[in-house]
C-alpha positions as CSV (number, residue, x, y, z in Angstrom):
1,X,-14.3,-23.0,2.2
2,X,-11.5,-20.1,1.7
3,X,-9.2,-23.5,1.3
4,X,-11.4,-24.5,-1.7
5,X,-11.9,-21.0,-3.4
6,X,-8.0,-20.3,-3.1
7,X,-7.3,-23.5,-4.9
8,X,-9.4,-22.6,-7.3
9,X,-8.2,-19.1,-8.0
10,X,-4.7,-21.0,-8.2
11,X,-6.0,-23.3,-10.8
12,X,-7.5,-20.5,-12.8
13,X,-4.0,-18.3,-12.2
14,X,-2.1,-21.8,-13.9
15,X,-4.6,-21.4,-17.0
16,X,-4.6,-17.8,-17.4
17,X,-0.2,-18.2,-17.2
18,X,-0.3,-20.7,-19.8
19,X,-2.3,-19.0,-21.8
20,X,0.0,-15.9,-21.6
21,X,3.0,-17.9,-22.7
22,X,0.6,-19.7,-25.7
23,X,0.3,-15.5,-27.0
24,X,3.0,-14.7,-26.5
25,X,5.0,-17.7,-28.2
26,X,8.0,-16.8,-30.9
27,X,8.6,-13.4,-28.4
28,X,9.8,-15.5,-24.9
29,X,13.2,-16.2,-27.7
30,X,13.7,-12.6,-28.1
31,X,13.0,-12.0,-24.5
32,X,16.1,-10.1,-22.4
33,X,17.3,-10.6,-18.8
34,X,16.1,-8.5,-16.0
35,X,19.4,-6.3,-14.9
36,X,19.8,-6.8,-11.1
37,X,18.9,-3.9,-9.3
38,X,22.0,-1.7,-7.3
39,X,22.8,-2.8,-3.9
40,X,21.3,-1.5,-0.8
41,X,23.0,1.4,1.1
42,X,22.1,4.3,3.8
43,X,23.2,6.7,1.9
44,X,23.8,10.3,3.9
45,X,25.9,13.8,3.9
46,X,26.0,16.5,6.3
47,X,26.2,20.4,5.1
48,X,26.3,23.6,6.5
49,X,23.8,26.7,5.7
50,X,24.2,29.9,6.8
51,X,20.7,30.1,7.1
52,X,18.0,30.2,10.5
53,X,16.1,27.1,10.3
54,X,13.3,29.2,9.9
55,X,14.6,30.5,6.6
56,X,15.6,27.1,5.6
57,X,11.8,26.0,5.7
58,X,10.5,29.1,3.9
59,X,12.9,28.8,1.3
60,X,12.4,24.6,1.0
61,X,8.0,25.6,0.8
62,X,9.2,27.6,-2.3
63,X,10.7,24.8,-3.9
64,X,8.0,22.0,-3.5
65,X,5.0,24.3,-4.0
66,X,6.9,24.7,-7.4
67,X,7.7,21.6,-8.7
68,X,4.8,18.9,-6.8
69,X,2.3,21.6,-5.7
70,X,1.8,20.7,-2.8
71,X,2.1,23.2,0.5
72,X,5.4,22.2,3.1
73,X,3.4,20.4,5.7
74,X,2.7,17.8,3.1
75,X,5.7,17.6,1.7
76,X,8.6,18.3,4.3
77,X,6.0,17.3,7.8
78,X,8.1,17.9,10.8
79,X,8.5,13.9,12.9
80,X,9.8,15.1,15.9
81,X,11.4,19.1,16.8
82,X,13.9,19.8,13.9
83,X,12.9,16.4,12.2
84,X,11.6,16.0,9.3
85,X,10.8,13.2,6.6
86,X,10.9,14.5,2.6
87,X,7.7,12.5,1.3
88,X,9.0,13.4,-2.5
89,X,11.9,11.5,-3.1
90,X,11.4,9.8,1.1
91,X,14.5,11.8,2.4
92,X,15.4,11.7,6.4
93,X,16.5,15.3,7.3
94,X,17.8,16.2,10.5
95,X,18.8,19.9,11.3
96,X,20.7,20.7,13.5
97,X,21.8,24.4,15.8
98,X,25.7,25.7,14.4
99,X,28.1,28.6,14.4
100,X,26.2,31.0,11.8
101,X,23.7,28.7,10.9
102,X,22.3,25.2,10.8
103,X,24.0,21.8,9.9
104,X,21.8,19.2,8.2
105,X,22.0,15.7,7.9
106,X,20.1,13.8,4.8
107,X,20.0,9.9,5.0
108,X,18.5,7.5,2.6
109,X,18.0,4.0,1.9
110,X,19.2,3.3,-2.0
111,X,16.2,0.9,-1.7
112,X,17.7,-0.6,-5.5
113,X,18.0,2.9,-7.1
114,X,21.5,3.9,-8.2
115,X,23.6,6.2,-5.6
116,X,23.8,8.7,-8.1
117,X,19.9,9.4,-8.7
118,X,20.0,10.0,-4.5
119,X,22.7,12.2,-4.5
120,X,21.2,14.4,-6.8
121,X,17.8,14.6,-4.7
122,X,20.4,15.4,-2.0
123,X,22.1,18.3,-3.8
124,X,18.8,19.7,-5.0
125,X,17.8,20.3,-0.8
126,X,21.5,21.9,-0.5
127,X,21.4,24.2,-3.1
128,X,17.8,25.5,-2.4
129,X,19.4,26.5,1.1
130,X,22.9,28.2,0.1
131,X,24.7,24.8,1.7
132,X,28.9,24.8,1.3
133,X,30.0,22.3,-1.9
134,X,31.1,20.2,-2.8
135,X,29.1,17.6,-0.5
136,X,30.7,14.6,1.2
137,X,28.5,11.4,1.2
138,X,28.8,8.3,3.3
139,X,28.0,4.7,2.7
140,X,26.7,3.3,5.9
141,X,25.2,-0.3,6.6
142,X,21.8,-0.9,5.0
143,X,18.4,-0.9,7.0
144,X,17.3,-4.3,7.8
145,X,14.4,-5.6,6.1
146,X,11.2,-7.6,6.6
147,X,8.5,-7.9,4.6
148,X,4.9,-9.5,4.5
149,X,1.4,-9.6,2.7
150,X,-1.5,-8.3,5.2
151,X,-5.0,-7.8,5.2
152,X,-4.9,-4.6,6.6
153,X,-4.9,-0.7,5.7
154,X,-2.7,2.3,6.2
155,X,-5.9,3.3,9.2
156,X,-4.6,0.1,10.4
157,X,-0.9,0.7,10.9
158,X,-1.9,4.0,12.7
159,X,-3.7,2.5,14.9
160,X,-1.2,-0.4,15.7
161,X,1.1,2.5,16.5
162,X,-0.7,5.3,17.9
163,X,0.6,5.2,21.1
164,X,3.8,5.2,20.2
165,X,5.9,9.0,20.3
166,X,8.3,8.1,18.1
167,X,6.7,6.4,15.5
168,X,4.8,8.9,13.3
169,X,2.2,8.3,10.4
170,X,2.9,10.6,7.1
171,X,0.7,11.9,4.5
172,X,1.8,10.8,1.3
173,X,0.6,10.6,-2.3
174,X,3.1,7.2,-3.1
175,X,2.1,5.0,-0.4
176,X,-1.3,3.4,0.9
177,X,0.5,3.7,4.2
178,X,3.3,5.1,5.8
179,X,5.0,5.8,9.1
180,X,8.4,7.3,10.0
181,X,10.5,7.3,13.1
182,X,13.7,9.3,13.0
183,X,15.2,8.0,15.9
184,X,16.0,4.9,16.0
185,X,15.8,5.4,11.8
186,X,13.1,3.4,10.8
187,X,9.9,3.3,8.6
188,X,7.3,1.6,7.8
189,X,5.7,1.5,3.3
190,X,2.7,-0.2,3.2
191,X,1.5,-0.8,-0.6
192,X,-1.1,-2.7,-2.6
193,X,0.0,-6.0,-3.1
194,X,-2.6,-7.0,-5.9
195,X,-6.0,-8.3,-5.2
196,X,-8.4,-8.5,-2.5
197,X,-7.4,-5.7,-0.2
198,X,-4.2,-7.4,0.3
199,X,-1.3,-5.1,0.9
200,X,2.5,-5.3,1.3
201,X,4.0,-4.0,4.0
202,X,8.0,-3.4,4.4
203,X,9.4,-2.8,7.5
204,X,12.9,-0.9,7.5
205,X,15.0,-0.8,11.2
206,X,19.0,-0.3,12.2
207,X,18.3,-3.8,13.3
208,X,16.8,-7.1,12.3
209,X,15.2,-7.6,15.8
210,X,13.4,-4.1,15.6
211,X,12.3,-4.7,12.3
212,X,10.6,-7.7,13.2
213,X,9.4,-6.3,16.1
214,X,7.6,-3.2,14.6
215,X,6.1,-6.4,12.0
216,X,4.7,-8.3,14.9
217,X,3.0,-5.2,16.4
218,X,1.3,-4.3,13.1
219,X,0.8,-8.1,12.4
220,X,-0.8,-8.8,16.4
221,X,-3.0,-5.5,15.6
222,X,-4.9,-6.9,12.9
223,X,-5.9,-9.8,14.7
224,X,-8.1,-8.5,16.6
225,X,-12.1,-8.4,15.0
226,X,-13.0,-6.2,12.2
227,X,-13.1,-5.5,8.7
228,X,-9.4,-5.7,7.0
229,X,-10.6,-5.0,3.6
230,X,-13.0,-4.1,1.1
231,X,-13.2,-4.8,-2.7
232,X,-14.9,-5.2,-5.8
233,X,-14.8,-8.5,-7.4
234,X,-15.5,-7.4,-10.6
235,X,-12.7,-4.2,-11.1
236,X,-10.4,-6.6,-9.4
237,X,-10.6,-9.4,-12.5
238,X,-10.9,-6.3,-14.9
239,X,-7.5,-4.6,-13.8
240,X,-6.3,-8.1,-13.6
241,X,-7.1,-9.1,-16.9
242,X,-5.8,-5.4,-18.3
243,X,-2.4,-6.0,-16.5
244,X,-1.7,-9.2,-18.0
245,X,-2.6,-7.8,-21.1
246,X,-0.2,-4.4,-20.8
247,X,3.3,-3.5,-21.7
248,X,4.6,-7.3,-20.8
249,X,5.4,-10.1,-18.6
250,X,8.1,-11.7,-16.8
251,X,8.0,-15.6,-17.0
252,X,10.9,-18.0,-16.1
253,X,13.7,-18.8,-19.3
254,X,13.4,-22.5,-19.7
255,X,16.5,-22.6,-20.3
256,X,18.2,-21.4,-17.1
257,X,14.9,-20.8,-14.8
258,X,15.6,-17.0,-14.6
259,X,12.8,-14.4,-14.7
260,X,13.1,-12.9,-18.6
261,X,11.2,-10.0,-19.9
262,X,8.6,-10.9,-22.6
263,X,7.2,-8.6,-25.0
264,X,3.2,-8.6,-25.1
265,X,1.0,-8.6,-28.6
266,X,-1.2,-6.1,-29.1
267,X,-2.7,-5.3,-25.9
268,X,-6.4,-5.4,-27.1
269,X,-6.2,-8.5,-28.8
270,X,-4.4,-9.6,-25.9
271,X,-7.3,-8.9,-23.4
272,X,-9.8,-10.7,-26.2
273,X,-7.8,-13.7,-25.6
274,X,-7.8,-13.8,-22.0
275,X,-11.4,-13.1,-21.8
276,X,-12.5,-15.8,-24.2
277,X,-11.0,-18.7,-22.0
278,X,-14.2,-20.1,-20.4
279,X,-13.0,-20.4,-17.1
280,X,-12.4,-16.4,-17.1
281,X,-15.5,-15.9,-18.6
282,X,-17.5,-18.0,-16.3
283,X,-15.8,-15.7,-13.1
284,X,-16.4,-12.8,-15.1
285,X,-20.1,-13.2,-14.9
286,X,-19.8,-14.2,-11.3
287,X,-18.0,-11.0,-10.1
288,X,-20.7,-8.5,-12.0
289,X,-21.7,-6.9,-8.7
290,X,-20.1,-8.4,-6.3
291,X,-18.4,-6.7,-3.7
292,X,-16.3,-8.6,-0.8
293,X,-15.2,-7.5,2.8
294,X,-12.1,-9.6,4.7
295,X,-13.2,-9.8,8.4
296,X,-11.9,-11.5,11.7
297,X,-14.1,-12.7,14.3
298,X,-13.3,-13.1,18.3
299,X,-15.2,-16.3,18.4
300,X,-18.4,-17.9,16.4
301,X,-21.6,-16.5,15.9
302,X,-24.8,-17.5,15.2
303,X,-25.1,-14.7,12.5
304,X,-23.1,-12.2,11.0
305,X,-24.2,-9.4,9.2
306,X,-22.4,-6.9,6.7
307,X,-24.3,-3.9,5.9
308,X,-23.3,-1.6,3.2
309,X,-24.4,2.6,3.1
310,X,-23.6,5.2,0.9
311,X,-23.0,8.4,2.2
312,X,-24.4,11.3,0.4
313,X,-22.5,14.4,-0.4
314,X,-19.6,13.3,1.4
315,X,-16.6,16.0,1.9
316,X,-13.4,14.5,2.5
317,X,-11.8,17.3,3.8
318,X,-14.6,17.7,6.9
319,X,-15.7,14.2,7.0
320,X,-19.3,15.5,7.0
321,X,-21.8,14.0,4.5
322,X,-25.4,15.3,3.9
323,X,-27.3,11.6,4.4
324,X,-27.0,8.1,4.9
325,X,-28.5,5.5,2.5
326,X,-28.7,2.1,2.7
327,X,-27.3,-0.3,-0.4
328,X,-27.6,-3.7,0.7
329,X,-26.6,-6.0,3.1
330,X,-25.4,-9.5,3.5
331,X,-25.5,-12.5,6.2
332,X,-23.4,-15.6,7.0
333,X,-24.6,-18.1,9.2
334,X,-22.8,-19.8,11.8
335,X,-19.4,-18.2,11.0
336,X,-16.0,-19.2,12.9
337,X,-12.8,-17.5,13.5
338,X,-10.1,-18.5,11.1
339,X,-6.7,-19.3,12.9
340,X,-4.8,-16.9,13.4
341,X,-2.2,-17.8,10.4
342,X,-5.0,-17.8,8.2
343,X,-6.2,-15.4,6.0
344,X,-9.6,-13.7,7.3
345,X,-13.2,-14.3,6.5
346,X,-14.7,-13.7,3.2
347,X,-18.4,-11.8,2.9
348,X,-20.0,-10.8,-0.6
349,X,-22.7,-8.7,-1.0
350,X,-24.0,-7.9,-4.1
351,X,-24.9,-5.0,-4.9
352,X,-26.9,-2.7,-7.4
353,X,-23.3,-0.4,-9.6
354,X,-22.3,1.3,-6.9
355,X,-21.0,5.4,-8.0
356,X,-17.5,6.9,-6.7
357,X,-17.9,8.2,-3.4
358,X,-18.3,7.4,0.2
359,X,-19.4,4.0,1.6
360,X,-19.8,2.8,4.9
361,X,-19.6,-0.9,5.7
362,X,-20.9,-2.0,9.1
363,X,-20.5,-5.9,10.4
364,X,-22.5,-6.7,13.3
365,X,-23.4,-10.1,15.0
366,X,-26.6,-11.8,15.9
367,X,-26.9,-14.4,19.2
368,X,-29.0,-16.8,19.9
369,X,-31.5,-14.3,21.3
370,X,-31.3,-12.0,18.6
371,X,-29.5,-9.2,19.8
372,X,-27.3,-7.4,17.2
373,X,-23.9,-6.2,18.6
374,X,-21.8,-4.3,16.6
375,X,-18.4,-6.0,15.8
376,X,-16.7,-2.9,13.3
377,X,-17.7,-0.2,11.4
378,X,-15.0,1.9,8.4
379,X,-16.2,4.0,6.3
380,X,-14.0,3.9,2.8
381,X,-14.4,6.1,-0.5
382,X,-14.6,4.4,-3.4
383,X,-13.3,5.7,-7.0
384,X,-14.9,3.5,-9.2
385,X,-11.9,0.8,-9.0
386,X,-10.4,0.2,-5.6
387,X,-11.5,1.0,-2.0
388,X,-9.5,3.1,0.2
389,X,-10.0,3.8,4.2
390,X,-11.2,7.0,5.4
């Protein structure tokens, strides 16, 4: 069945593109190449400071309280003793004992951003500590890479990896997800990756085998049953239909097949347009309270059961809430695992408009006696928009 509703998303995907380039028209001639991005690096330098490392963190507190407002925990957190990952501009820094002070070493992947824009994040930590100029940087061998779409959260990855010492999970206000190890140097970005609680995870290692070996651990984790997403169908088409509508596309040149830039009309008329194709229009009225989980199973069941709660004056700083009500719930009948290649399970429930705050979704089994077991519970806050993990 998730065969048949992917093909027809991809069907409706074809007509909403075509559509796109129809609006656009006369503008895909004045469209302009996309510049290639700078190549990868690890880009590092190692200073002196005549300060204690003590000093070196009071003085570094100053400086981000200043400019992101946000206290040094959150913005310098410490991975291992006298490691620590930037979250601002996602700088490795390594401090190290010396004669009449400390050395540090700063590394960062370019990740496509000029060497110059990372040097200057560099200086900025070297001058807030007194450090020795000028600096001397090195060009060392990219990261490896892998990459993959998952149905899984940044709660996920922590718990794929919460055994694991080296391997720590940071706070951070530019990724749903991310996890740091400082030696071996490697990280983990999880972000959304579009629709349907999808999200794109890139692995970064000194090697290709440890890269794809962290990826198989986070990948093998979300196997298991549960709930690997939650969303609402109708914010999903609505952002969907307001990002095709915004700023512009990229579309292939017909000419030579590369991706080109292409100017978008006005963006109201734009979204008009879209909206007015009956196909959209027909899904439109479809998603209007609709609101989807991804789940795995461990085998089949004669019933499953998603049961949605809202939970009253929720406090995300203590995780206490003042009551528990109950929205709706949902059953499928006779469900079966999907292979393991395959994306997971997909359960609606509609539901009356649901306010921002906190939900908590509950999926539970029935046999053929009747006794309910409980497969997963999360509990996610929800801003109106998108669903994120608590």
């Amino acid at each position: 069945m998730d065969g048949c509703v992917s093909a027809s998303r991809c069907a409706s995907s074809r007509r909403m593109l075509l559509l796109v380039a129809a609006i656009a028209g006369p503008s895909l001639a004045q469209a302009q190449a996309l510049v290639s991005p700078p190549p990868n690096i690890l880009l590092s330098t190692t200073f002196r400071t005549p300060l204690r490392y003590e000093e070196v963190l009071t003085r570094l507190g100053s400086y981000y309280q200043q400019q992101v407002g946000r206290i040094l925990p959150l913005t310098f957190p410490e991975i291992v003793p006298q490691r620590h990952f930037e979250t601002w501009h996602d700088l490795f820094v390594h401090f190290e004992p010396a004669e009449k002070g400390m050395s540090i070493t700063v590394k960062r992947p370019t990740e496509g951003l000029s060497s110059r824009i990372v040097k200057s994040w560099m200086l900025d930590i070297s001058g807030r500590v007194d450090a020795s100029l000028p600096l001397e940087f090195k060009e060392e061998p990219p990261l490896q890479t892998v990459e993959a779409d998952l149905f899984a959260s940044g709660r996920d990855m922590m718990r794929a990896f919460q055994m694991d010492k080296a391997m720590k999970s940071i706070p951070t206000w530019e990724h749903a997800g991310l996890m740091v190890s400082a030696a071996p140097l490697s990280w983990i970005m999880m972000s959304p990756a579009g629709l349907h609680g999808v999200h794109h995870v890139k692995v970064e290692a000194e090697s290709l085998a440890a890269a794809r070996q962290i990826l198989a651990r986070l990948t093998q984790e979300v196997q298991k049953p549960g709930i690997y997403g939650a969303y609402s169908e109708e914010s999903e088409l609505r952002l969907a239909i307001h990002e095709m509508a915004a700023g512009g596309q990229t579309a292939p040149d017909p000419a030579s097949g590369q991706a080109v830039y292409v100017p978008s009309p006005d963006e109201t008329y734009f979204e008009n347009k879209l909206r007015s194709d009956p196909d959209l229009a027909r899904r439109s009225a479809a998603a209007q309270g609709q609101f989807t989980i991804r789940c795995r199973l461990d085998r089949s069941y004669p019933k499953v059961t998603a049961s949605w709660s809202e939970l009253t004056g929720y406090s995300r700083a203590s995780g206490r809430y003042e009551a528990e009500r109950r929205v709706g719930q949902s059953s499928i009948a006779g469900p079966k695992p999907p292979p393991v290649a395959a994306p997971p399970l997909t359960l609606r429930t509609k539901l009356p408009a649901l306010r921002a705050g906190a939900y908590r979704i509950r999926l539970e089994s029935e046999d053929n006696d009747g006794a309910h077991t409980r497969i997963d519970e999360r509990t996610y806050w929800f801003d109106g928009k998108a669903f994120e993990e608590l």
